[in-house]
C-alpha positions in Angstrom: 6.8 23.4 8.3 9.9 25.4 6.7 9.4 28.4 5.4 11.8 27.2 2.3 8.5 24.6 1.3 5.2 23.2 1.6 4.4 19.9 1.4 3.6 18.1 -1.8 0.2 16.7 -0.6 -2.0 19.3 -1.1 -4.1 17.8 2.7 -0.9 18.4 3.9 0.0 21.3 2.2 -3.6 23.0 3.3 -2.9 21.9 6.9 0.5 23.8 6.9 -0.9 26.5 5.5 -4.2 26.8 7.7 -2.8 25.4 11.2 -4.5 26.0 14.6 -7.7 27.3 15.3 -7.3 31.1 14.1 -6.2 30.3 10.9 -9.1 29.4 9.6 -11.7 31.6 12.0 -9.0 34.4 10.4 -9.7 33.6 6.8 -13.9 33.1 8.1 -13.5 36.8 9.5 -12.1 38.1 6.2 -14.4 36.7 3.7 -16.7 39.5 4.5 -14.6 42.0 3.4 -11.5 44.4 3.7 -10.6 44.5 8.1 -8.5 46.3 10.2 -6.5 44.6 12.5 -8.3 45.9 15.6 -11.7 44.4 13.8 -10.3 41.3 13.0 -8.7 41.2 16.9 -11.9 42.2 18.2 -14.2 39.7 15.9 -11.2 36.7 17.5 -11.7 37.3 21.4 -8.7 35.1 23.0 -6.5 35.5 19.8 -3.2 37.4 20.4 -1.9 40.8 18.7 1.5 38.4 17.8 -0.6 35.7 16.6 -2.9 37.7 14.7 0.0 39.4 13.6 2.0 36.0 12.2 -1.0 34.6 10.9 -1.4 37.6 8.8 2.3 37.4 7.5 1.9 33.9 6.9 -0.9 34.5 4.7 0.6 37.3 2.8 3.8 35.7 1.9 1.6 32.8 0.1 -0.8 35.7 -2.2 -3.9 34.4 0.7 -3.9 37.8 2.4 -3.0 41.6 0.5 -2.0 44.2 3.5 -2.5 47.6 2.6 -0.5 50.6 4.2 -1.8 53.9 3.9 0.5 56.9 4.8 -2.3 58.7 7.0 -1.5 59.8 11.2 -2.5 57.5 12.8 -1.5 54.8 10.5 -4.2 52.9 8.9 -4.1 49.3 7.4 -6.1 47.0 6.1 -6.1 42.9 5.2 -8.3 41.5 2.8 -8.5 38.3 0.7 -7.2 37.5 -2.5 -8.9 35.7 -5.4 -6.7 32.7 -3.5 -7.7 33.3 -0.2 -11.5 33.7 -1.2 -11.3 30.2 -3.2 -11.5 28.9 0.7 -14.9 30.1 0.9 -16.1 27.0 -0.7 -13.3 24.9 1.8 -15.1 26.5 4.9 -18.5 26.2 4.1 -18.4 22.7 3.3 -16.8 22.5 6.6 -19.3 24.1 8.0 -22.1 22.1 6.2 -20.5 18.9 7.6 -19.7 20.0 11.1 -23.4 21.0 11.6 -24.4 17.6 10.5 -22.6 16.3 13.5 -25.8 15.0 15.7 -24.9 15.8 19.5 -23.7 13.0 21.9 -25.8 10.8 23.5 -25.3 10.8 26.7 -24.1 8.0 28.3 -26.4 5.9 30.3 
């Protein structure tokens, strides 16, 4: 993807937007509410501070994600959802609802 445009399919579009895994376990992690980066790194054990970090910016620069500097020592921000970004609650827990209807493998005999 180009940071100059997003697809015109909106699958498409939502699959640039939300790529890899912690993109969407990022968005999961802030529908409960306003996190720090540290909470959002610790709730996301094996994500990266540079992914976290570009995921973040990715989301802000399309209204997903607000970030919210305050001029306090030590510095203190915060990332919450937008109304955009919380309109994937309903995306993620239809996921959900499906991906739980998945019966497990049978094993082979």
């Amino acid at each position: 993807m180009t940071d100059s445009c997003l697809p015109e399919c909106g699958v498409a579009r939502f699959l640039a937007l939300l790529n890899g895994p912690w993109a969407t376990l990022v968005v999961r992690e802030l529908l409960s509410g306003t996190r720090r980066f540290t909470e959002l790194r610790d709730a996301l054990p094996g994500i990266s501070p540079h992914t976290l970090t570009n995921r973040l910016r990715q989301f802000e620069k399309y209204g997903i994600v607000v970030r919210t500097a305050y001029p306090e020592i030590p510095p203190r921000v915060e990332y919450r959802l937008t109304p955009l970004g919380e309109g994937l609650r309903d995306v993620l827990d239809a996921m959900n609802t499906w991906a739980l209807s998945i019966p497990e493998p049978v094993p082979a005999q």
